[in-house]
LUMVOZA-30243 format. One record per residue: residue number from 1; x, y, z of N, C-alpha, C, O in turn. Coordinates in steps of 0.1 Angstrom, whole numbers. Last residue first. Example, Ala and Ser with C-alpha at 12.3 -4.5 7.8 and 13.67 -1.06 7.14 Angstrom:
% residues 2
nr = 2	n.u = 128	n.v = -22	n.w = 71	ca.u = 137	ca.v = -11	ca.w = 71	c.u = 129	c.v = 0	c.w = 79	o.u = 134	o.v = 11	o.w = 80
nr = 1	n.u = 132	n.v = -57	n.w = 78	ca.u = 123	ca.v = -45	ca.w = 78	c.u = 132	c.v = -33	c.w = 78	o.u = 142	o.v = -33	o.w = 85
//
This chain:
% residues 115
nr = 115	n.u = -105	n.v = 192	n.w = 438	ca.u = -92	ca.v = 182	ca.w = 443	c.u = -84	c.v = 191	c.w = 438	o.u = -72	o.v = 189	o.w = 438
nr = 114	n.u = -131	n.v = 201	n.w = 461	ca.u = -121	ca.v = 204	ca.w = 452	c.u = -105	c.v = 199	c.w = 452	o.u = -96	o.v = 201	o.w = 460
nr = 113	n.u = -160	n.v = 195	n.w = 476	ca.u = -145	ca.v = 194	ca.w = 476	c.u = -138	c.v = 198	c.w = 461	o.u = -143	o.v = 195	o.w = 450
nr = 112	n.u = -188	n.v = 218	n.w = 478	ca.u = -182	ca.v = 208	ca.w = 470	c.u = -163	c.v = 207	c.w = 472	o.u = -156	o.v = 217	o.w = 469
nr = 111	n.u = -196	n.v = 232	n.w = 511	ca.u = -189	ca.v = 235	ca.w = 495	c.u = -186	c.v = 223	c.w = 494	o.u = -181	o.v = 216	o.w = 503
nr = 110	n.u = -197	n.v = 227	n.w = 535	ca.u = -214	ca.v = 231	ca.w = 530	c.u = -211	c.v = 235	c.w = 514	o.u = -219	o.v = 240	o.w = 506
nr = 109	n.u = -178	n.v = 199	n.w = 541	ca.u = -185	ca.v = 213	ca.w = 548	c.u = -197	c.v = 216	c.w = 537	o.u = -204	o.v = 207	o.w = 533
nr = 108	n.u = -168	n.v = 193	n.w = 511	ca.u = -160	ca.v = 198	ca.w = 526	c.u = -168	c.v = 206	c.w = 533	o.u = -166	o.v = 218	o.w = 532
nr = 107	n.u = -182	n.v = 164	n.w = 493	ca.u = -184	ca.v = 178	ca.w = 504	c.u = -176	c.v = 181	c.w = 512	o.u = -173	o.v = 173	o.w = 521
nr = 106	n.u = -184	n.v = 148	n.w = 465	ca.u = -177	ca.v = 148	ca.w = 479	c.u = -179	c.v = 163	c.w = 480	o.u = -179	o.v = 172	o.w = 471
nr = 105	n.u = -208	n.v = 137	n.w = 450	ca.u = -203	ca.v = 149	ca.w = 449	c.u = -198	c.v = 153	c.w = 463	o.u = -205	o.v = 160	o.w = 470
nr = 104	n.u = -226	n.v = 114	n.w = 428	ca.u = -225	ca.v = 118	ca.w = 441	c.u = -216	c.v = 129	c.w = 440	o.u = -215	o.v = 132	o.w = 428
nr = 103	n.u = -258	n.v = 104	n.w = 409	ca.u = -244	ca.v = 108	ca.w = 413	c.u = -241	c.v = 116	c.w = 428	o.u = -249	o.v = 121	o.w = 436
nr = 102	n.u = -278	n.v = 80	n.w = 393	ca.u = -274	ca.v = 98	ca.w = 400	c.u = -259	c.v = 97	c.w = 402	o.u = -250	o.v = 90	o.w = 397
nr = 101	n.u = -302	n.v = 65	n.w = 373	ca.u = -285	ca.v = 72	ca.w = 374	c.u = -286	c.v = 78	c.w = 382	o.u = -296	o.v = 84	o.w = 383
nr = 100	n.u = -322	n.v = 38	n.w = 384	ca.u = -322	ca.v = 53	ca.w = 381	c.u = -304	c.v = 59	c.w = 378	o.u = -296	o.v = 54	o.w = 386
nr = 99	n.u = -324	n.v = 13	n.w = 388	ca.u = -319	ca.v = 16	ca.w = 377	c.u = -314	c.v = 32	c.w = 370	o.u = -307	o.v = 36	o.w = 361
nr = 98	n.u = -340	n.v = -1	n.w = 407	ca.u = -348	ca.v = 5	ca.w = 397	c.u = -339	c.v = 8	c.w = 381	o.u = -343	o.v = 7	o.w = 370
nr = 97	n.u = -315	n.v = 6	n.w = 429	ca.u = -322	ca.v = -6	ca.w = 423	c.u = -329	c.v = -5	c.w = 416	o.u = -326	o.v = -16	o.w = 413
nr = 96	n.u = -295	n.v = 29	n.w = 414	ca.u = -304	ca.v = 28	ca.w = 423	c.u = -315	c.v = 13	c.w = 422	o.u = -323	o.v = 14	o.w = 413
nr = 95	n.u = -266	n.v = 38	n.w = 404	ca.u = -278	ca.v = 36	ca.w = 395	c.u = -286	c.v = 33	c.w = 411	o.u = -279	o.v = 38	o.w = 420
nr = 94	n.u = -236	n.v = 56	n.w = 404	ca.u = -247	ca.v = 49	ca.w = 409	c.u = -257	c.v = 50	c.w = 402	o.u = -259	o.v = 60	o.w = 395
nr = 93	n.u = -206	n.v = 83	n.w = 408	ca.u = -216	ca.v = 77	ca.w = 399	c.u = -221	c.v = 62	c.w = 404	o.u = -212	o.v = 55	o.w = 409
nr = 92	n.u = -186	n.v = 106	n.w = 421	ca.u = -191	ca.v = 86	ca.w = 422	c.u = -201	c.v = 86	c.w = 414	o.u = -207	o.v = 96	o.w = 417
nr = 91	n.u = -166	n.v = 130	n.w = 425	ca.u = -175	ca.v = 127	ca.w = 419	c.u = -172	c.v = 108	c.w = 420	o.u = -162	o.v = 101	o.w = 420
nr = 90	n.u = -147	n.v = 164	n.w = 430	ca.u = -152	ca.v = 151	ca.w = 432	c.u = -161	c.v = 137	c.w = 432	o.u = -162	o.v = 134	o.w = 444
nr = 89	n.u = -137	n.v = 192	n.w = 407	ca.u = -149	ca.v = 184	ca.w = 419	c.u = -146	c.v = 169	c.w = 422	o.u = -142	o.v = 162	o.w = 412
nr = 88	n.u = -120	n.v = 206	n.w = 396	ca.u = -133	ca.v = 214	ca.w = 400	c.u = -141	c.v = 203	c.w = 411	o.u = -149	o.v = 206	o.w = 420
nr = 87	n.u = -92	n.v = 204	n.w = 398	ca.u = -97	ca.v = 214	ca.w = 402	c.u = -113	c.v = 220	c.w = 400	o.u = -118	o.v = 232	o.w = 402
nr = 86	n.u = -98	n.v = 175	n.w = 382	ca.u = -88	ca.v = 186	ca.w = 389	c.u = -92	c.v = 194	c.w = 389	o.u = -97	o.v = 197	o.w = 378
nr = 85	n.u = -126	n.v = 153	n.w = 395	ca.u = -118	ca.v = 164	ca.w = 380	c.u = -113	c.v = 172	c.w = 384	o.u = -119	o.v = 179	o.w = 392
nr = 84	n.u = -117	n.v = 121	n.w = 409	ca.u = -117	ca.v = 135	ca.w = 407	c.u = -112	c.v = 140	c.w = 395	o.u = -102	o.v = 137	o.w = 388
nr = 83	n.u = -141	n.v = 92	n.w = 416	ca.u = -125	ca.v = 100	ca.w = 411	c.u = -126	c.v = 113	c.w = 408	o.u = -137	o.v = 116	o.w = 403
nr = 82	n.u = -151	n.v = 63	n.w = 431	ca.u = -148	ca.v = 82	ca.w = 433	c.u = -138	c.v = 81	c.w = 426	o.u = -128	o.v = 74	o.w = 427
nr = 81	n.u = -163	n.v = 44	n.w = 406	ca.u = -162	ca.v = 46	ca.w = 418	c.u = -162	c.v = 57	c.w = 419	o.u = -170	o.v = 64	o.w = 413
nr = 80	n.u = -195	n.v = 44	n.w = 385	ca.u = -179	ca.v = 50	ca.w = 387	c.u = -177	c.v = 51	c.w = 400	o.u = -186	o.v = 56	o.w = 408
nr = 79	n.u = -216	n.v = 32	n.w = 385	ca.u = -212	ca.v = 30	ca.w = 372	c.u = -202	c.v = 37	c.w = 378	o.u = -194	o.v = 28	o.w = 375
nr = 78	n.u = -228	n.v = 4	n.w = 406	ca.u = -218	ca.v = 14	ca.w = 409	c.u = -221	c.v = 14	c.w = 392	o.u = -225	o.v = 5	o.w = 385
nr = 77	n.u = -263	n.v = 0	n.w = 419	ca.u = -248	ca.v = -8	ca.w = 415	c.u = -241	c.v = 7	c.w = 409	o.u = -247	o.v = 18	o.w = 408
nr = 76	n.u = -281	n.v = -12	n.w = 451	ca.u = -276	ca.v = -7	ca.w = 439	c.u = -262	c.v = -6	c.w = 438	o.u = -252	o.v = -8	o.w = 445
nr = 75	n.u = -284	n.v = -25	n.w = 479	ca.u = -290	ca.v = -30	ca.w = 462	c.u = -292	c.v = -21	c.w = 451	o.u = -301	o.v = -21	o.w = 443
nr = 74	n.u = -275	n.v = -21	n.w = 498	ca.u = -286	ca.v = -17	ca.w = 499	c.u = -294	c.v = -17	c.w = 485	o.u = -305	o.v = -12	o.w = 482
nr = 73	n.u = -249	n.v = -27	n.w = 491	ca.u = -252	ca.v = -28	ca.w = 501	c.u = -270	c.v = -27	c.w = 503	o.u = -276	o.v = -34	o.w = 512
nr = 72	n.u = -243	n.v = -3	n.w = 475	ca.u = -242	ca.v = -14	ca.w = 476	c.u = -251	c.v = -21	c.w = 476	o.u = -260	o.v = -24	o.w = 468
nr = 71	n.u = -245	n.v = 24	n.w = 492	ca.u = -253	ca.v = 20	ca.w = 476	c.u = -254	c.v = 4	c.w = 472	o.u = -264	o.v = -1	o.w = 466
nr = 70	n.u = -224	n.v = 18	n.w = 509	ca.u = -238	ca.v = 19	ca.w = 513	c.u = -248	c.v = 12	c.w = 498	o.u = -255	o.v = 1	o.w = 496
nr = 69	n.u = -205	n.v = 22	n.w = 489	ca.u = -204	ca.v = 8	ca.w = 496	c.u = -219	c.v = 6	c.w = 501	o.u = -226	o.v = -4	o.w = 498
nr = 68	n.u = -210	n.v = 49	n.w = 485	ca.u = -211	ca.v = 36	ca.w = 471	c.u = -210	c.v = 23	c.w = 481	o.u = -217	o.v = 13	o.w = 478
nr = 67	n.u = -202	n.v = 61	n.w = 509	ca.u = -217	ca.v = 60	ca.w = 503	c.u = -218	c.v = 51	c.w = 495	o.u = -227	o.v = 42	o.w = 497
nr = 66	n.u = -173	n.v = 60	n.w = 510	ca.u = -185	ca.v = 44	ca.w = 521	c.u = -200	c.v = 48	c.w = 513	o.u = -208	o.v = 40	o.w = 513
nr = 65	n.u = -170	n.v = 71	n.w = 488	ca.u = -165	ca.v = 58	ca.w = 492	c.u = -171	c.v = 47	c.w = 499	o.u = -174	o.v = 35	o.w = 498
nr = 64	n.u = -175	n.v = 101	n.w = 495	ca.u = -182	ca.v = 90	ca.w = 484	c.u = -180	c.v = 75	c.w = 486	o.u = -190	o.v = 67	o.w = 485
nr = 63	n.u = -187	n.v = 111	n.w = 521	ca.u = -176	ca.v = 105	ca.w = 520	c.u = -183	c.v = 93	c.w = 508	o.u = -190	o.v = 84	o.w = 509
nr = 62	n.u = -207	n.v = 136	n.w = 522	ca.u = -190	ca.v = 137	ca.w = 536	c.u = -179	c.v = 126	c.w = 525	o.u = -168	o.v = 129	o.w = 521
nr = 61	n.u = -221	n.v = 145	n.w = 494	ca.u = -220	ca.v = 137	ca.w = 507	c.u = -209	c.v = 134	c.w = 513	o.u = -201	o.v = 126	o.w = 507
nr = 60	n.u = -249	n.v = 155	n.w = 478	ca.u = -240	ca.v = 160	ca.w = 485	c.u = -231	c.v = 149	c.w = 493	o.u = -239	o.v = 144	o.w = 501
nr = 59	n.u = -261	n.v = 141	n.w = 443	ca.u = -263	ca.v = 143	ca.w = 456	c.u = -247	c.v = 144	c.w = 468	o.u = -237	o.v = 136	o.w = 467
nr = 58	n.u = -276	n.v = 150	n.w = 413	ca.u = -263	ca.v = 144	ca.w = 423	c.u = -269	c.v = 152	c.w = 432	o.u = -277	o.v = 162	o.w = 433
nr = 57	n.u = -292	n.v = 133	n.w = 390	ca.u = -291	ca.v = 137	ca.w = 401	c.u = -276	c.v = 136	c.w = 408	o.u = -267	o.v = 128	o.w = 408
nr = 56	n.u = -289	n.v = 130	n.w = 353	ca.u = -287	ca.v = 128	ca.w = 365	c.u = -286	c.v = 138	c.w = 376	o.u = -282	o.v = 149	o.w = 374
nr = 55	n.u = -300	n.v = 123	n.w = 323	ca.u = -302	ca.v = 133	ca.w = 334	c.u = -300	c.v = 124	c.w = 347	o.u = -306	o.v = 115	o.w = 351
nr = 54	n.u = -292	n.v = 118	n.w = 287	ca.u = -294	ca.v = 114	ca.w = 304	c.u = -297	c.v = 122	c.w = 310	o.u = -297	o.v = 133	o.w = 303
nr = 53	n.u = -279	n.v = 113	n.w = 254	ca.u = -291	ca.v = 121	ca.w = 260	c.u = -289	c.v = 112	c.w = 279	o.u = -286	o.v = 100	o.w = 280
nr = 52	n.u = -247	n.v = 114	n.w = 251	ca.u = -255	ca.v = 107	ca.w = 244	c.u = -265	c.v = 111	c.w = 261	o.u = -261	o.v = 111	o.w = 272
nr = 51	n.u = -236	n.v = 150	n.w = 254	ca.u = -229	ca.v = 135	ca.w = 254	c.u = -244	c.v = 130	c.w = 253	o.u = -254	o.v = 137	o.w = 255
nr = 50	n.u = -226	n.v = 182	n.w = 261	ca.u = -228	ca.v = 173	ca.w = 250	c.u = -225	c.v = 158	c.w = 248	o.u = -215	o.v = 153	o.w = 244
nr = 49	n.u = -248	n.v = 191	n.w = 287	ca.u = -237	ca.v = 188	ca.w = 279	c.u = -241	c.v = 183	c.w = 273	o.u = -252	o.v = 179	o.w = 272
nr = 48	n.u = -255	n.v = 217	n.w = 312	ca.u = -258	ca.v = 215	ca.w = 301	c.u = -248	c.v = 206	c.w = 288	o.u = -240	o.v = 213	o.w = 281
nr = 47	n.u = -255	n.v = 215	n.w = 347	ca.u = -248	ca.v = 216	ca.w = 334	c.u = -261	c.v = 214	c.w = 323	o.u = -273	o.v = 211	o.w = 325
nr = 46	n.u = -260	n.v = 233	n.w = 376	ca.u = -264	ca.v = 226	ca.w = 367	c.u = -259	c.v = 225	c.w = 354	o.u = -257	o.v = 236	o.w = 348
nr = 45	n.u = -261	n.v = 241	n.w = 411	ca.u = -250	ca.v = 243	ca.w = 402	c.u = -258	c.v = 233	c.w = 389	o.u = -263	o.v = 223	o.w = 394
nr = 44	n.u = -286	n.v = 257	n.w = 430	ca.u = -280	ca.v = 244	ca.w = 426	c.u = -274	c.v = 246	c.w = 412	o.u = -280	o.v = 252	o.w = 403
nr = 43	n.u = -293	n.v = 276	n.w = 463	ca.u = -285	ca.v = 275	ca.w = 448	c.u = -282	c.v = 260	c.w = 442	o.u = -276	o.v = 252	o.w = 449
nr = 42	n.u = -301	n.v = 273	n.w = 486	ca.u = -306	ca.v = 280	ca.w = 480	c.u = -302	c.v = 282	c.w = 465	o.u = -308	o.v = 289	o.w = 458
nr = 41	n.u = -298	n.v = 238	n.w = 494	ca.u = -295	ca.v = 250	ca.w = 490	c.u = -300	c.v = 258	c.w = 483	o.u = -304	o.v = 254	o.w = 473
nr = 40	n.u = -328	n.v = 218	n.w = 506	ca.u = -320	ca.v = 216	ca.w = 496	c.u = -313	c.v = 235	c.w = 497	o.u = -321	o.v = 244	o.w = 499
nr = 39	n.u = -339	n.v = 197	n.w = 529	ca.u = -335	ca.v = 205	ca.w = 526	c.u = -328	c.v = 207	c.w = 513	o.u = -321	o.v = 197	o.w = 508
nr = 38	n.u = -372	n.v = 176	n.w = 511	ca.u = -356	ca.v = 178	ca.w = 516	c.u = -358	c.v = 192	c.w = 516	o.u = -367	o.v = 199	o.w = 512
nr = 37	n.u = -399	n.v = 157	n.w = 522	ca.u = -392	ca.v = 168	ca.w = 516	c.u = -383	c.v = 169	c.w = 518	o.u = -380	o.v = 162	o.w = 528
nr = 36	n.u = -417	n.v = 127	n.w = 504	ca.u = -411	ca.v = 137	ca.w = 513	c.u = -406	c.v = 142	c.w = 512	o.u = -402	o.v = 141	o.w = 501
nr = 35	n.u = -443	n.v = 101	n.w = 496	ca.u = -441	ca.v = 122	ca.w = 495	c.u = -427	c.v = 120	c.w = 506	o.u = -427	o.v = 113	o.w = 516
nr = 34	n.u = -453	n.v = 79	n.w = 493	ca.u = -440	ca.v = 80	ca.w = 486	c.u = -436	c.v = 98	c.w = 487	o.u = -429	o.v = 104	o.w = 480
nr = 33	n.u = -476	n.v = 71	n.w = 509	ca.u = -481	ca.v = 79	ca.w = 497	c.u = -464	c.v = 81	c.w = 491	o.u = -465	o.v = 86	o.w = 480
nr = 32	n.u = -464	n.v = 65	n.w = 533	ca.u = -470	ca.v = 54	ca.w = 529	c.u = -470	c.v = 61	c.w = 515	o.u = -463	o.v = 54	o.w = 507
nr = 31	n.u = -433	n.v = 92	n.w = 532	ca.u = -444	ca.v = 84	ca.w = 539	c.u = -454	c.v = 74	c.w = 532	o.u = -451	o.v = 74	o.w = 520
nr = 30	n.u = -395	n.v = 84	n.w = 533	ca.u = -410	ca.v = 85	ca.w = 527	c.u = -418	c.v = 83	c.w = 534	o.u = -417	o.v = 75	o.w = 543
nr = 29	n.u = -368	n.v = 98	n.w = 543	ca.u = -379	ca.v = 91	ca.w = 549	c.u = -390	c.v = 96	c.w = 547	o.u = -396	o.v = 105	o.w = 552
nr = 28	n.u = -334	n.v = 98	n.w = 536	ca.u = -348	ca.v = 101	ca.w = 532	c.u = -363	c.v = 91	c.w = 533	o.u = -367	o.v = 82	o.w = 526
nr = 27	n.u = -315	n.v = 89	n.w = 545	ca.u = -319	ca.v = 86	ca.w = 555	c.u = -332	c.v = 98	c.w = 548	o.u = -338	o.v = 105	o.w = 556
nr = 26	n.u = -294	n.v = 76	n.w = 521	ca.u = -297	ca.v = 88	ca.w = 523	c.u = -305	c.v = 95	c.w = 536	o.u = -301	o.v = 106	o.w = 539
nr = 25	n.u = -298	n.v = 44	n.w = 527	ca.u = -284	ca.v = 48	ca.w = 520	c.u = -287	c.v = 65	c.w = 524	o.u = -280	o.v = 67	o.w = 533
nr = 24	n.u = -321	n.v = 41	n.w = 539	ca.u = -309	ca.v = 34	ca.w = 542	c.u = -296	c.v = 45	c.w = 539	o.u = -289	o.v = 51	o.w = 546
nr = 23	n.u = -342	n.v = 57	n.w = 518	ca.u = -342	ca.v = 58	ca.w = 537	c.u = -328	c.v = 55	c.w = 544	o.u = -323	o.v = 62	o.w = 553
nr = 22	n.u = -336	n.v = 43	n.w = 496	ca.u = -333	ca.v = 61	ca.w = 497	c.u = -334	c.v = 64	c.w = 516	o.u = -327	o.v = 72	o.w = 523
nr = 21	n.u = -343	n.v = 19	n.w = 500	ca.u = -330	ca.v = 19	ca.w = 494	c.u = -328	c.v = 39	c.w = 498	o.u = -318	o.v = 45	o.w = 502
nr = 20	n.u = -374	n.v = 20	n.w = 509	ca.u = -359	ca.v = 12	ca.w = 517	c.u = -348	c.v = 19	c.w = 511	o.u = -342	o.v = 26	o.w = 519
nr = 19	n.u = -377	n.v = 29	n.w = 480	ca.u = -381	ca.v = 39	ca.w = 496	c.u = -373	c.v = 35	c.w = 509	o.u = -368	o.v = 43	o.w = 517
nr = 18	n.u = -377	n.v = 10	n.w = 467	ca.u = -371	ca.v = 25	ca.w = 462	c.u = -373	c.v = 31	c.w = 475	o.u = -366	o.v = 41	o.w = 478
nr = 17	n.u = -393	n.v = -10	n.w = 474	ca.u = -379	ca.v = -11	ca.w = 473	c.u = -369	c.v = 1	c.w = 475	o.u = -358	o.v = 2	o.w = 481
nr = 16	n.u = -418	n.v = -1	n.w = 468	ca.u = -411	ca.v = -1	ca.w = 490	c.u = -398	c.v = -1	c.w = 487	o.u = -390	o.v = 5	o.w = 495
nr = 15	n.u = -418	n.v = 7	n.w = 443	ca.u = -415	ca.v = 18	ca.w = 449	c.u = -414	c.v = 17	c.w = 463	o.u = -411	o.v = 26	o.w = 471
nr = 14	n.u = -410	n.v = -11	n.w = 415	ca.u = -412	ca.v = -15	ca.w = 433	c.u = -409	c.v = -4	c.w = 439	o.u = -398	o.v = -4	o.w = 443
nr = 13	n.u = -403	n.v = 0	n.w = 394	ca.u = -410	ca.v = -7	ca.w = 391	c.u = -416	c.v = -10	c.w = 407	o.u = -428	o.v = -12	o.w = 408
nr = 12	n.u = -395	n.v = 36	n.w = 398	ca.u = -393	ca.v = 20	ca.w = 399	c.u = -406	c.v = 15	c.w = 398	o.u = -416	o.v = 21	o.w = 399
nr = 11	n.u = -386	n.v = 73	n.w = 401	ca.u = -399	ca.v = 59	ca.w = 402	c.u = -390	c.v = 46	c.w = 398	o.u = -379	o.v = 48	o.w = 394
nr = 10	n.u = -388	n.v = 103	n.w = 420	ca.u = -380	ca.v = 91	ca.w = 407	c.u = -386	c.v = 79	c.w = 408	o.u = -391	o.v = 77	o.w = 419
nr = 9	n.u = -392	n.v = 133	n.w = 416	ca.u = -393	ca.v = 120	ca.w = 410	c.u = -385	c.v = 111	c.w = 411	o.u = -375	o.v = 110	o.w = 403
nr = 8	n.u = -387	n.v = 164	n.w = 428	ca.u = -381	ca.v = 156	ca.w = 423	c.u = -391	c.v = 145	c.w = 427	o.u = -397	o.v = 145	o.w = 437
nr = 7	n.u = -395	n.v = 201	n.w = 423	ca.u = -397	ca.v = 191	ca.w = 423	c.u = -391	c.v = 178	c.w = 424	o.u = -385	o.v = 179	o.w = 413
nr = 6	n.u = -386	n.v = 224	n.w = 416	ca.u = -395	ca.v = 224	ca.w = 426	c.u = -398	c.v = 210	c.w = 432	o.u = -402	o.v = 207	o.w = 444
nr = 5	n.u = -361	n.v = 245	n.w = 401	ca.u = -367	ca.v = 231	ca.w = 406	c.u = -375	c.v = 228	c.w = 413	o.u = -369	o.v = 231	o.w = 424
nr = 4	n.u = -372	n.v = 278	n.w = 391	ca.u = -360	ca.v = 268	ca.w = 397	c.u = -365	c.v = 254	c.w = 396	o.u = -375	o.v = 253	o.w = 389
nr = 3	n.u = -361	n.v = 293	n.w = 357	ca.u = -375	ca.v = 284	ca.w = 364	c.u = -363	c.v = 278	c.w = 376	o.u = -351	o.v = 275	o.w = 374
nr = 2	n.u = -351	n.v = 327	n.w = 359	ca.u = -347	ca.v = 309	ca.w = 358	c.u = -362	c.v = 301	c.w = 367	o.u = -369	o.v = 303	o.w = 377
nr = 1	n.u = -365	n.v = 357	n.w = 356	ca.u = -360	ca.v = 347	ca.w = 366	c.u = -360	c.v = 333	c.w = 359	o.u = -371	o.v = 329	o.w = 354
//
């Protein structure tokens, strides 16, 4: 069996900051100690590529557009608006006040959109 993921991190130098900005923009709601849990699918899709070393998060969501505006808004900065890879996905790129990379990944429903 595949080790799955059990876990996620992500840290900053100001962790109330990081906790506002994930509650706002995500409506993930830390407790005083920075713990909380998500649903997450019983499956998560994962690459392995060839490009200068990172790891990013992506995260599900109805509408990349107003999320990056949220992202904003709530003191993080865009590295890619929304644009799509034909025929496999739709995709926004974001850093998080701290700096962290993730990503986003337009949703139709409980499946990744497909342009």
């Amino acid at each position: 069996m595949a080790a799955p993921i059990v876990f996620i991190d992500i840290a900053g130098p100001d962790d109330e900051t990081l906790k506002a900005f994930y509650a706002e923009v995500f409506d993930w709601r830390a407790d005083a100690s920075g713990q909380f849990d998500l649903d997450i699918p019983t499956s998560i899709r994962a690459a392995i590529r060839k490009d200068p070393a990172e790891k990013r998060l992506y995260l599900g969501v109805e509408d990349i557009t107003a999320t990056l505006e949220a992202v904003e808004a709530a003191g993080g900065s865009i590295d890619a608006r929304r644009f799509e890879v034909p025929g496999v996905v739709v995709l926004g790129l974001f850093r998080d006040p701290a700096g962290n990379p993730l990503g986003l990944v337009e949703m139709d429903g409980p499946r990744r959109r497909i342009p």
